[in-house]
C-alpha positions as a Python dict, from the first residue, in 0.01 Angstrom:
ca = {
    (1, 'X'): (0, 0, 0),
    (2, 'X'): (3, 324, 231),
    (3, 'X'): (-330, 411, -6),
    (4, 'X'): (-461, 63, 120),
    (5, 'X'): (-440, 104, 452),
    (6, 'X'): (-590, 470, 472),
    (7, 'X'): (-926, 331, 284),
    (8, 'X'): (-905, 71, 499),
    (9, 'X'): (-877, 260, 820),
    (10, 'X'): (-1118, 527, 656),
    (11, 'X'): (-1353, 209, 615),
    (12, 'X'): (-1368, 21, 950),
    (13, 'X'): (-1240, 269, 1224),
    (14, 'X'): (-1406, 514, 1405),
    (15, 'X'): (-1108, 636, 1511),
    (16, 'X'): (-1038, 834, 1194),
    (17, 'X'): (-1343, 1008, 1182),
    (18, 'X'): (-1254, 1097, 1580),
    (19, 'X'): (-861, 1235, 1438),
    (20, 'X'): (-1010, 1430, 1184),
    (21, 'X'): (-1239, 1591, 1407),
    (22, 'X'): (-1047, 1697, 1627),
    (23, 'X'): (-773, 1812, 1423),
    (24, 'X'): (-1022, 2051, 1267),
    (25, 'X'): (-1084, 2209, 1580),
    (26, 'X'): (-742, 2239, 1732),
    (27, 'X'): (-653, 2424, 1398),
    (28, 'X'): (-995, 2636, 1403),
    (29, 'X'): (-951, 2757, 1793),
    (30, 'X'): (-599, 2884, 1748),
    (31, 'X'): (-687, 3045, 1443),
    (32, 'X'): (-981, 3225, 1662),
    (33, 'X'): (-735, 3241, 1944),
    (34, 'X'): (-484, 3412, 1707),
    (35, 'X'): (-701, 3655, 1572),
    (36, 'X'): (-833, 3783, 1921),
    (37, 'X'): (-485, 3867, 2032),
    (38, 'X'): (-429, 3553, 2252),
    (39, 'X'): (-29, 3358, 2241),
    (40, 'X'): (-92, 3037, 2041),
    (41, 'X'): (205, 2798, 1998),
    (42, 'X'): (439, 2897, 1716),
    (43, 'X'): (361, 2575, 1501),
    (44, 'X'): (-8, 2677, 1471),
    (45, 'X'): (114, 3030, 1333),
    (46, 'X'): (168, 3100, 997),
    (47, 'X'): (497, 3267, 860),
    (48, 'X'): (224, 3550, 809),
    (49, 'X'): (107, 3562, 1153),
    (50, 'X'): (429, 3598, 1290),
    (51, 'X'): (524, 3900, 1128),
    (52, 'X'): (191, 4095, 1230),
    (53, 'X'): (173, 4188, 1599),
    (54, 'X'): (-141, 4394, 1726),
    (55, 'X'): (-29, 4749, 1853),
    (56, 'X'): (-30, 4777, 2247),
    (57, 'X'): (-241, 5103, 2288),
    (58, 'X'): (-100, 5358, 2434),
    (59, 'X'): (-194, 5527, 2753),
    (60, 'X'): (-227, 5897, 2749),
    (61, 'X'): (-21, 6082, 3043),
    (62, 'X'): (-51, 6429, 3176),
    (63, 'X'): (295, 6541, 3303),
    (64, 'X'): (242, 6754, 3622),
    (65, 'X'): (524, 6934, 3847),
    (66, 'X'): (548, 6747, 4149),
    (67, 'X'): (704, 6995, 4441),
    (68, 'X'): (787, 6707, 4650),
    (69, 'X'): (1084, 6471, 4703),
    (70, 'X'): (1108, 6196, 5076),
    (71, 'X'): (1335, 5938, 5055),
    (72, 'X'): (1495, 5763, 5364),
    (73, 'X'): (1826, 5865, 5504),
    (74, 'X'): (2154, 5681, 5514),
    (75, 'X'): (2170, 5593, 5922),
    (76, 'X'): (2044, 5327, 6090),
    (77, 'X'): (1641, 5268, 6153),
    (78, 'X'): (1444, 5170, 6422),
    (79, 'X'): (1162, 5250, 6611),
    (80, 'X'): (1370, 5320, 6954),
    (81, 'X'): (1637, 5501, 6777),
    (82, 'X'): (1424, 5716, 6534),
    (83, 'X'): (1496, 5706, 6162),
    (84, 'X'): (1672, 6002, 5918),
    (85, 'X'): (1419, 6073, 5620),
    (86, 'X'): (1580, 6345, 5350),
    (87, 'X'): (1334, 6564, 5223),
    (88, 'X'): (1365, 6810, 4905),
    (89, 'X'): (1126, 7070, 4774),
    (90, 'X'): (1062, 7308, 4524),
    (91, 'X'): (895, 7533, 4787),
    (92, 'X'): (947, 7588, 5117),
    (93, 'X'): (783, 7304, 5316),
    (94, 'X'): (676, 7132, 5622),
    (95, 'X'): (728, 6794, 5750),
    (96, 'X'): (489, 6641, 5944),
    (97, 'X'): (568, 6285, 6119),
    (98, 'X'): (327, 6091, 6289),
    (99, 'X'): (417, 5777, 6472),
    (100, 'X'): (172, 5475, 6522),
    (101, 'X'): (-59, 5616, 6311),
    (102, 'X'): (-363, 5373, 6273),
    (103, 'X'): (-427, 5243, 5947),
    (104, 'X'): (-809, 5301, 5981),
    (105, 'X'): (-779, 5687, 6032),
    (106, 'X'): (-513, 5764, 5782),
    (107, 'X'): (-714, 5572, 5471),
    (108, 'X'): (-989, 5758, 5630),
    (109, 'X'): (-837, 6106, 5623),
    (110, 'X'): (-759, 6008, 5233),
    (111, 'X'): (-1092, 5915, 5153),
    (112, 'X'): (-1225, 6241, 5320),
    (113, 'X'): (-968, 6421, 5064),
    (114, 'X'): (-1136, 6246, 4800),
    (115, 'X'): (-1496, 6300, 4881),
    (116, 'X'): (-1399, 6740, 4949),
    (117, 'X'): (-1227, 6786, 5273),
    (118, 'X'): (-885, 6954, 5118),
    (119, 'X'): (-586, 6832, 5303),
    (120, 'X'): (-319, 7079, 5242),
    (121, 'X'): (-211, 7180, 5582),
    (122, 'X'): (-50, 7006, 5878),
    (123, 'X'): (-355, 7114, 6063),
    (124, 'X'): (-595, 6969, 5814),
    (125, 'X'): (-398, 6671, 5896),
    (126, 'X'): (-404, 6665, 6231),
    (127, 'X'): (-760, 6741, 6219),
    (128, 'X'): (-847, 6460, 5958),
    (129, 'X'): (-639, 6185, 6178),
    (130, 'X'): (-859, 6227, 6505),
    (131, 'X'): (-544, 6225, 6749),
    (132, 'X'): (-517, 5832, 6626),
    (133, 'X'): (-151, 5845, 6648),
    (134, 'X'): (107, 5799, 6935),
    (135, 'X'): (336, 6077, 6858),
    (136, 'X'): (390, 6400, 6581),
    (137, 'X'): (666, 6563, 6464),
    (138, 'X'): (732, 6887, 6305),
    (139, 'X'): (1004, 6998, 6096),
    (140, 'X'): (1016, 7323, 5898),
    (141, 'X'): (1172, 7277, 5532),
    (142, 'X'): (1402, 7527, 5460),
    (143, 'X'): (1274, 7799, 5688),
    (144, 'X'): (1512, 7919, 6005),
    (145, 'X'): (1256, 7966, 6304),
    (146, 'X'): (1138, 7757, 6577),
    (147, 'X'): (866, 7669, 6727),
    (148, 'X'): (730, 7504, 7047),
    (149, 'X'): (663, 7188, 6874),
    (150, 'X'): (844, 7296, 6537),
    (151, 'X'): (1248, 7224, 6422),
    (152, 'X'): (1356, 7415, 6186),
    (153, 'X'): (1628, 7203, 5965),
    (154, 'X'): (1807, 7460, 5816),
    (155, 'X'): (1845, 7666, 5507),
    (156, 'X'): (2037, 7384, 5301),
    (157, 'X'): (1890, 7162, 4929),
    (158, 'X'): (1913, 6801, 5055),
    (159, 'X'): (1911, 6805, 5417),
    (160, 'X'): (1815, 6491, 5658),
    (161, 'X'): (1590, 6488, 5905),
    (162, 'X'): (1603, 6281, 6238),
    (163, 'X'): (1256, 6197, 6404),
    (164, 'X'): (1234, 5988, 6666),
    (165, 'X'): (943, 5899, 6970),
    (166, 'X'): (1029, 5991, 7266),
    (167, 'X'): (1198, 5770, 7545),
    (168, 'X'): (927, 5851, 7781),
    (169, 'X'): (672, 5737, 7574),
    (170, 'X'): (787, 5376, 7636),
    (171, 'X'): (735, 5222, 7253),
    (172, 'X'): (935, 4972, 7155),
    (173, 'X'): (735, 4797, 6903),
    (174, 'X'): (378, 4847, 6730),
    (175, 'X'): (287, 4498, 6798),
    (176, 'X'): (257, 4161, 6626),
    (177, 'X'): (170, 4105, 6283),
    (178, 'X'): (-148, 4174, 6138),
    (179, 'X'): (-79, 4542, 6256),
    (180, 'X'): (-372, 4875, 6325),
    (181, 'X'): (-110, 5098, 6265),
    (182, 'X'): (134, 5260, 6054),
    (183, 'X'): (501, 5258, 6178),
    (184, 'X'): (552, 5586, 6058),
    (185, 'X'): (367, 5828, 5810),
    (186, 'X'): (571, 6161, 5654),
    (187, 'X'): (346, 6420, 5510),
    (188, 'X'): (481, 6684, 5309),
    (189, 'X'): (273, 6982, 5260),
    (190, 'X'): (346, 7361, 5105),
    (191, 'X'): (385, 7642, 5341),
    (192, 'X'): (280, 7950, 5169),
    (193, 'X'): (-42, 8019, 5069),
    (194, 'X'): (47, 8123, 4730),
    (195, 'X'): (244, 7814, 4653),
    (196, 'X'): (-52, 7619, 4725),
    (197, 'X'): (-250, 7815, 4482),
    (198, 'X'): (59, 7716, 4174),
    (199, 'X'): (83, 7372, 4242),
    (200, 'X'): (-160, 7099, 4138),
    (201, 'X'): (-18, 6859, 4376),
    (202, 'X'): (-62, 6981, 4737),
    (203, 'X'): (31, 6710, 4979),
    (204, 'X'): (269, 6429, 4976),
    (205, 'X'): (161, 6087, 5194),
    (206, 'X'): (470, 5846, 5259),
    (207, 'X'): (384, 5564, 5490),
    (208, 'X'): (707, 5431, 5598),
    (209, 'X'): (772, 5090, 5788),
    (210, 'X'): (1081, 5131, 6059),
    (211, 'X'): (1205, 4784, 6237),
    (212, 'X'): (1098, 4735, 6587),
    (213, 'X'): (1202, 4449, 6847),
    (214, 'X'): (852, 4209, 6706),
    (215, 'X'): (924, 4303, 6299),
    (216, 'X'): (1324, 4350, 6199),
    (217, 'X'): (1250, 4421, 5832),
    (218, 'X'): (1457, 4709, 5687),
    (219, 'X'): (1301, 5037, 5709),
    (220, 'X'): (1191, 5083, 5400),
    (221, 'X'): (870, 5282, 5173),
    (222, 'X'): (536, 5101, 5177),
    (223, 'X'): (312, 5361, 5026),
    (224, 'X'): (344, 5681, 4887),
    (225, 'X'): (33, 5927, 4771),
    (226, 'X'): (6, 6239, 4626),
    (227, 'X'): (-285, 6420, 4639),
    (228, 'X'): (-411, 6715, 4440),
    (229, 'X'): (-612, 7085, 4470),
    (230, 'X'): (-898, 6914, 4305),
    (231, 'X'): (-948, 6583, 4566),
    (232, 'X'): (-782, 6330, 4372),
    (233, 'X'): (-528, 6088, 4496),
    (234, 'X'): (-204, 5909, 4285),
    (235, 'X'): (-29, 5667, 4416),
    (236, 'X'): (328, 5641, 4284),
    (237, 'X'): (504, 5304, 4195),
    (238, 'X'): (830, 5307, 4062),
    (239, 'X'): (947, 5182, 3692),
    (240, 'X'): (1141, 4900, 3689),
    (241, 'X'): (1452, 4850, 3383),
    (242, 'X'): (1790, 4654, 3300),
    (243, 'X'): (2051, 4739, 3507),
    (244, 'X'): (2307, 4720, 3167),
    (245, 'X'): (2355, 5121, 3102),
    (246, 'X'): (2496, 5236, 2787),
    (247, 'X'): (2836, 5129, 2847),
    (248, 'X'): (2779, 5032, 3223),
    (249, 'X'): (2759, 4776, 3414),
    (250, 'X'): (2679, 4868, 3786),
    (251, 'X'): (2372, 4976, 3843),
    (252, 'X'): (2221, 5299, 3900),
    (253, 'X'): (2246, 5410, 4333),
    (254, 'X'): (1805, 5393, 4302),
    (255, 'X'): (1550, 5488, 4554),
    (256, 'X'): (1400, 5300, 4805),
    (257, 'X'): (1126, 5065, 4634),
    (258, 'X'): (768, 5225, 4688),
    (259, 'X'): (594, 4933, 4693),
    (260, 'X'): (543, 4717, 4974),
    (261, 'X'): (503, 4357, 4774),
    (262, 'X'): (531, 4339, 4403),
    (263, 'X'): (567, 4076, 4144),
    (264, 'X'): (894, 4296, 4062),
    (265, 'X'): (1009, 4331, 4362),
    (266, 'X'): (1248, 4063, 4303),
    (267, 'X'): (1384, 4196, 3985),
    (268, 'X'): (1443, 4515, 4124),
    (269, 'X'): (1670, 4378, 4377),
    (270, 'X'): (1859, 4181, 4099),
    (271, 'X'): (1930, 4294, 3743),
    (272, 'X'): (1628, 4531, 3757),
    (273, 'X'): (1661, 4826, 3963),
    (274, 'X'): (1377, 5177, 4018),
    (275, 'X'): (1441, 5425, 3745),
    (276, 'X'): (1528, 5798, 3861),
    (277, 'X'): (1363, 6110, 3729),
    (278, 'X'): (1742, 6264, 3770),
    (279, 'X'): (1887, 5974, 3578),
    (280, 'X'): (1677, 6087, 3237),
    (281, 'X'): (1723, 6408, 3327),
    (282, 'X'): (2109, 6389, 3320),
    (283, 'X'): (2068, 6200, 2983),
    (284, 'X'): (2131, 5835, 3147),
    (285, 'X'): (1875, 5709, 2988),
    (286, 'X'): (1977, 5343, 2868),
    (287, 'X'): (1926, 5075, 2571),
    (288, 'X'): (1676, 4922, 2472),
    (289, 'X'): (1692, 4612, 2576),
    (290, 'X'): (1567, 4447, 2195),
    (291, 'X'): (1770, 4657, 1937),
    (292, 'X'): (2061, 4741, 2160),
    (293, 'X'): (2065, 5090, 1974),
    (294, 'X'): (1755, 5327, 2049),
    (295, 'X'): (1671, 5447, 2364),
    (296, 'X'): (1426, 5277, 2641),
    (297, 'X'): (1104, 5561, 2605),
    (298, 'X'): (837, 5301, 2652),
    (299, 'X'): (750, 5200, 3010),
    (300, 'X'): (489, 4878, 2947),
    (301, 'X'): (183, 4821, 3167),
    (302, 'X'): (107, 4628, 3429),
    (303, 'X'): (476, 4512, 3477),
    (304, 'X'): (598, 4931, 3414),
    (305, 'X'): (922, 4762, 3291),
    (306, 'X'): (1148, 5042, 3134),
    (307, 'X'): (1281, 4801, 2840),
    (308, 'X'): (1240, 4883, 2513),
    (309, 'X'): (1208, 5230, 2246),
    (310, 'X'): (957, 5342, 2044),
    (311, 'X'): (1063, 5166, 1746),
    (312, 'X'): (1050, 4772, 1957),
    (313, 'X'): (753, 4847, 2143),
    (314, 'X'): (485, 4760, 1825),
    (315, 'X'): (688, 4411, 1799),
    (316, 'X'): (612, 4260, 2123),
    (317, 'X'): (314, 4116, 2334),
    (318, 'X'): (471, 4015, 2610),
    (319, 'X'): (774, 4240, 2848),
    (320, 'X'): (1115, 4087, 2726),
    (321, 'X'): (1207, 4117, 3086),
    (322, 'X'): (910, 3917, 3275),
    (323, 'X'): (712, 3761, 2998),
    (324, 'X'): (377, 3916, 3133),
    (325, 'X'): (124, 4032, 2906),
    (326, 'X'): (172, 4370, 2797),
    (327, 'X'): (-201, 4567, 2787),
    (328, 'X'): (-85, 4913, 2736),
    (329, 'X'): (276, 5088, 2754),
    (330, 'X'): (302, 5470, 2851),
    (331, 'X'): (600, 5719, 2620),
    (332, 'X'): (886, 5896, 2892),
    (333, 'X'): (975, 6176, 2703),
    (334, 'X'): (755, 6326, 2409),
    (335, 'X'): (1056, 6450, 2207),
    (336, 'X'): (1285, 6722, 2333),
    (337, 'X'): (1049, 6979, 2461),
    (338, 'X'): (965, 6719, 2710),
    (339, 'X'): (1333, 6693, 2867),
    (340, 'X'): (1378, 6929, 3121),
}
């Protein structure tokens, strides 16, 4: 009877030719979709399919010593009041503050850095910035003598700083949003000549928002740039993992974010939280996130979710934290000569 019908249908409808059609193709594009690396829904897979994942290619790193440390202090922040940073080098230092700074002239000091001018000293600085600032601030980091317009902050590891404008400058606020200006930019640059010579990186940029009477947002890290002996410029973004340790459950006491706005941001705030350079070094390090066993040594790109060891890594196309597409993933340690 069923036989019947099917001629039947075969016979008089055009419908049939129509469902045959386009059955063909639905199967034919995922197959193509499939075999260029796109996500296809399970039931068009195979049982072979799902067992073979393309490899995420890996992004080569070059580790470099980076003489620079700024984070923000513990007191309270605002523009009237001042704010603590905390810097911490391997070098002795300065610290050069510059309130108001206007957006234009600082991304046009980098650029300059890119296209040959060196910035490497708080003069290049002040030089490359044209005056476009309301007020600097100098602190020496860890030498003991003083200056007209130079503090010296003492001969201590982690020390805080407290820079502030002025009362008789009269700035309460930098105005409504959109902004021209920077709240408050930190450069870090070496002192002696001959440390400048033995590091790569030469200058640290931290552009720092601080809460005013027109903005209240937490003081907090917007940008931070490092920039090199040879004119580049890195920007550094922190990685982003599962709170759960190995046998923990608080998280890790993290950084400030570095980022003003990120997809992540939210996670980070959460479960997620910024990984620390001292946490791996301290051996920290937690689970991966799949296996529950190896260690988390694969950070994976664009998310830079810390999730998942080397083993995991070649079994997933998308982050197990976020679901985004994974396009490349970057190792954290290259064995044990890399742990220092």
């Amino acid at each position: 009877m069923a036989a019947v019908f099917l001629v039947t249908l075969y016979e008089y409808s055009p419908l049939f030719y129509i469902s045959v059609v386009s059955l063909c193709f639905v199967v034919t594009a995922a197959m193509v979709m499939g075999w260029f690396g796109f996500d296809v829904p399970v039931i068009l897979r195979s049982s072979d399919e799902t067992e073979s994942h393309l490899l995420t290619p890996e992004k080569q790193m070059v580790q470099m010593t980076n003489p620079f440390t700024l984070k923000l202090g513990s007191g309270p922040a605002s523009v009237t009041d001042g704010v603590s940073v905390g810097p911490c080098c391997l070098e002795p230092c300065v610290l050069s503050c510059f309130w108001g700074c206007k957006v234009s002239a600082l991304q046009g000091a980098l650029q300059a850095h890119q296209d040959g001018l060196k910035l490497s000293t708080p003069q290049n600085y002040l030089e490359a910035l044209h005056l476009q600032y309301h007020y600097s601030q100098t602190f020496q980091y860890p030498l003991q003598y003083k200056h007209s317009d130079v503090t010296s902050i003492g001969n201590l590891d982690r020390v805080e700083c407290h820079t502030q404008i002025p009362a008789d400058h009269e700035i309460k606020d930098f105005g409504l949003l959109p902004r021209e200006c920077y709240p408050l930019v930190a450069v870090l640059t070496l002192a002696e000549p001959e440390a400048r010579d033995a590091y790569n990186i030469v200058a640290s940029v931290t552009v720092i928002h601080v809460p005013d009477d027109k903005y209240s947002l937490s003081a907090r890290v917007l940008f931070q740039y490092l920039l090199t002996s040879q004119g580049n410029m890195y920007e550094l973004k922190p990685l982003f993992m599962s709170a759960v340790s190995r046998g923990e459950s608080e998280p890790f006491h993290s950084e400030q974010n570095t980022q003003p706005r990120e997809p992540n941001d939210e996670a980070s705030r959460g479960e997620h939280t910024p990984v620390l350079e001292e946490d791996w070094s301290e051996g920290k390090g937690r689970d991966c996130v799949v296996c529950q066993n190896a260690a988390v040594n694969k950070v994976l790109l664009p998310c830079r979710h810390a999730c998942v060891c080397d083993s995991c890594v070649s079994h997933f196309q998308h982050c197990p934290i976020c679901r985004a597409f994974v396009q490349e993933s970057f190792t954290l340690t290259q064995g044990p000569a890399a742990e220092q």
